[in-house]
N, C-alpha and C positions, 0 to 999 in steps of 0.2 A: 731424204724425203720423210716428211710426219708421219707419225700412224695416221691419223684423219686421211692422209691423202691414199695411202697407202689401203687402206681401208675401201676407196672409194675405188678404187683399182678394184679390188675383190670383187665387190657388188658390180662394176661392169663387165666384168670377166664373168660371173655366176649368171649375168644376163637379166637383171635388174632394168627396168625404163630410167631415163637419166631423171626424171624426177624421185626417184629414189639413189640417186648417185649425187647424193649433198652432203654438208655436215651432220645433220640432225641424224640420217640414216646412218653414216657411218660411224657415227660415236654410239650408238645404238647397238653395230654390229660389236664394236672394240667393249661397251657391256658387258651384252649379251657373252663375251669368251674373257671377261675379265682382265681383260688387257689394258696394264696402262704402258705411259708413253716410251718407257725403256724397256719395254717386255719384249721378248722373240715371238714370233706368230705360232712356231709351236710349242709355245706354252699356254696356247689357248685353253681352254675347257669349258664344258657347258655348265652354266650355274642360272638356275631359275630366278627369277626375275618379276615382280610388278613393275608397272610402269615409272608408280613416281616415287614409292617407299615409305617406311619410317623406319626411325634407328630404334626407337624403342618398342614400338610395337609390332611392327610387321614381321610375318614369317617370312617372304621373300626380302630381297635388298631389291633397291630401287632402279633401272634405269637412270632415270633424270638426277640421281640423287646422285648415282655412280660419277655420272659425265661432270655433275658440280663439282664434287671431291678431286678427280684424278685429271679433269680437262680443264676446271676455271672456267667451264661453261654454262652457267647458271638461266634456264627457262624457267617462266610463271609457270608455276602449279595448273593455272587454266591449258595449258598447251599439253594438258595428259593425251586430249581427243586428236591433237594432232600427230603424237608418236602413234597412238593404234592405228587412225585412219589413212594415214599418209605415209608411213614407214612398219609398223609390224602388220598388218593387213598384208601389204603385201609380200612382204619377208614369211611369211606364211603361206600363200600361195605361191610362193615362187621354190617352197621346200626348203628356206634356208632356215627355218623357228618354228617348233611346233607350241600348241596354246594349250595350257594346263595339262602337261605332259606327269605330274604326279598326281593329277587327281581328274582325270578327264570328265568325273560328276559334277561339277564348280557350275553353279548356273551363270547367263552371262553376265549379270549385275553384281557376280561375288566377288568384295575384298578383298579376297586371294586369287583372281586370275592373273596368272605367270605366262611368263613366255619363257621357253630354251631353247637352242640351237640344236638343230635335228643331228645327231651321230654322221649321216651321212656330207653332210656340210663341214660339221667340226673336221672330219680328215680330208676336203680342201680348202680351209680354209690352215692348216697346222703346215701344208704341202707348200704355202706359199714364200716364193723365194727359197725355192729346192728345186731337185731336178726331177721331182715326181708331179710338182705343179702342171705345167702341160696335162699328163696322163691323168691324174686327177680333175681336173676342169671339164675333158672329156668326156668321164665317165659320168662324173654329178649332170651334166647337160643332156646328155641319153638317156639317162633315167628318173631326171626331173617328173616328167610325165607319170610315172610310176608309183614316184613319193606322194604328188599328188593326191591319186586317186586309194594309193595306202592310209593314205592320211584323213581324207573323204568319207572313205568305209567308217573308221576307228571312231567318228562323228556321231557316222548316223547309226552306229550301235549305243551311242551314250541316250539317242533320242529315245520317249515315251512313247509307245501305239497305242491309238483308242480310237476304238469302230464305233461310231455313229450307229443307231438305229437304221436307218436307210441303207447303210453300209458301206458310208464315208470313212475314209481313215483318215486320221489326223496323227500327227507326231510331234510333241511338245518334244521343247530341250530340257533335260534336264532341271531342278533348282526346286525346293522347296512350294514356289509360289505356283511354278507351274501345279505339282504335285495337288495343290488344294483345288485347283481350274480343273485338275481330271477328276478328283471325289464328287465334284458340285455334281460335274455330267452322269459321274457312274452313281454314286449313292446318294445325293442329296434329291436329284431328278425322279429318282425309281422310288423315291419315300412320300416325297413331299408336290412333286411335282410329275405324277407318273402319266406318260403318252405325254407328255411336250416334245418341244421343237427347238431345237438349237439354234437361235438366231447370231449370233455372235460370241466369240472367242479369243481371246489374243493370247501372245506369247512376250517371255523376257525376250526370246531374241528376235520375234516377229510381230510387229504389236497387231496384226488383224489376219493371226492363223486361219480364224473360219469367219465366213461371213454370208449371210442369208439375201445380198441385196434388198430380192423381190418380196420375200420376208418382211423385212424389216420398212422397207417402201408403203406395204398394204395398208403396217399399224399408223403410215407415219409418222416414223422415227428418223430423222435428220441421218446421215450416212457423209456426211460432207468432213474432210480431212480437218476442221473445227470442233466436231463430234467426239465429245467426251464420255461415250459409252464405258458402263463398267466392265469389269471383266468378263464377266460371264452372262447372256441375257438368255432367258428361255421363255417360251412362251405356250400357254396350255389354250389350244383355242378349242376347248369344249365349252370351259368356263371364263376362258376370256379374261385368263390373267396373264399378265408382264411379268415374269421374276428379275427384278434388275439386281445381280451378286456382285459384289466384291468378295475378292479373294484377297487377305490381310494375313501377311507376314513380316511384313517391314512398313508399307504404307497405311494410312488413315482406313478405317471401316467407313460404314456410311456414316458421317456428321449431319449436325441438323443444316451445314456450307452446303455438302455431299447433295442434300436432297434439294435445298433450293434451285443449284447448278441443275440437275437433272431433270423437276418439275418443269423448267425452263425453256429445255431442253424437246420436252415430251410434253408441249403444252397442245400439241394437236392430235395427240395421240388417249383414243378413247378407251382402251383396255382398261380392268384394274391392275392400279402396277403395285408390286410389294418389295420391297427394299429388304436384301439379307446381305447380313456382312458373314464370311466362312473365315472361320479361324484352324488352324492346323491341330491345337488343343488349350485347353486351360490357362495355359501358362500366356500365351498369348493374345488370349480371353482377356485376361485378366490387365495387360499393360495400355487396352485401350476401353473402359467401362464409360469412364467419365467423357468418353467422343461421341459413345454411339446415339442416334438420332432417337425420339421415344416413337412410339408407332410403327416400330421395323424388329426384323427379325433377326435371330443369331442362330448360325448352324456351326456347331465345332466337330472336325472330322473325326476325333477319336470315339464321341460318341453322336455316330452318325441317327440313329434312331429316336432322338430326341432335339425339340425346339427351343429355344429362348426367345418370348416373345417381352418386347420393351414395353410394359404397361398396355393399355387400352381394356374396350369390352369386349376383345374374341382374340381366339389364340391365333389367327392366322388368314390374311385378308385384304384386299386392297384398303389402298388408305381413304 
């Protein structure tokens, strides 16, 4: 018998849906422990993993890269969304691969998110075709539920809390971008924008964390899954301004594209609205000058007490 097939024996033994009892998954499991096709089962081992690799630069070695090399199995680079969402998703929830298991801070859009083979998996899957198989299948199945919800915890201690005025709690994941989405709310808000309203918020791995519906309904502001709201929207209804924020780390600030999209967007909507792009600090300031739109504003987190306003005649204002 193949390893592939062999492989796929595993995953129906470990209690996997037979749509994860294919090739794709099982050369994923035979990866994920390093195994090629003349190797013993118990010379498995966990070794961390991106999906699709590079040999020169990547710190993990690649899944699909693996399966090219030692299987002759060669996938399009586009089929990366199909290993997460149809074979490590769920090799994840079923406790056979935990996700960024050397650095559980990795936001979900980082470079370096890995996958590895939970310890508890690696000793049934090492057990296989021995005579501790049985007794080992066993016990992974009884305490699947377990790894779980071990595994659940270890998550949501990686997540960010942040209490809302009203006394909402939000919990961002992890990652740099979030990181500038909670400065807007906590210091940008209480400087620039003090007594607003949190109308919208998203997340790297939830893109509509918070959401004000009835809020956002009153100004209206379109809310339809079309709705290309920025990151951050707050709203001062004393004075009846819009802050519409992007939060930039990796993506575009507000462009003078940025603002026509939005104007577009918010053509029924009577507030004044003022465009701020947040940057993490300087250095990142500084990679996007020639984008930013003139008439808007720059907040950079390190130095949260001061503005950069793009030309015009007032420091700070609807447009």
């Amino acid at each position: 018998m193949s390893k592939i097939e062999e492989a796929k024996l595993i995953l129906e033994a470990i209690g996997l849906p037979r749509k994860q009892q294919n090739d794709r998954s099982a050369l994923t499991l035979l990866a994920l422990c390093n195994l090629k096709e003349k190797d013993k089962w118990n010379q498995a081992k966990a070794v961390s993993m991106s999906v699709v690799g590079n040999k020169e630069n990547a710190k993990y070695g690649g899944v699909m890269r693996f399966i090219a090399e030692h299987y002759n199995k060669k996938y399009a680079e586009n089929s990366r969304e199909t290993f997460r969402r149809q074979t490590l998703h769920q090799f994840v929830h079923a406790g056979i691969v935990n996700h960024n298991p050397e650095n559980p801070q990795l936001p979900t859009n980082s470079k370096d998110n890995h996958y590895r083979i939970s310890p508890e998996a690696l000793k049934v899957i090492k057990s296989f075709n021995t005579r501790k198989w049985n007794k080992e299948i066993k016990h992974f199945k009884e305490n699947v539920g377990l790894l779980r919800e071990k595994y659940r915890k270890k998550r949501e201690l990686r997540k960010i809390p942040v209490k809302l005025k009203d006394g909402t709690k939000l919990t961002f994941s992890p990652g740099k971008h979030n990181e500038v989405q909670i400065a807007v709310i906590q210091e940008f808000a209480s400087r620039f924008a003090p007594g607003s309203d949190l109308l919208y918020v998203g997340d790297t791995a939830k893109k509509d964390l918070y959401i004000d519906k009835e809020g956002l309904e009153k100004l209206a502001i379109p809310i339809d899954e079309h709705s290309k709201l920025p990151d951050v929207v707050l709203y001062d209804n004393k004075k009846k301004w819009l802050f519409l924020i992007e939060a930039v780390t990796s993506h575009g600030p507000v462009s003078p594209k940025r603002i026509i999209e939005m104007e577009k967007m918010l053509k029924n909507c009577k507030a004044g609205k003022i465009y701020v792009t947040a940057f993490p600090d300087f250095k990142e300031f500084k990679k996007h000058t020639s984008n930013i739109a003139w008439e808007t504003e720059v907040w950079v987190v390190t130095f949260p007490d001061h503005m950069i306003h793009f030309n015009g005649d007032k420091f700070m204002g609807p447009r």
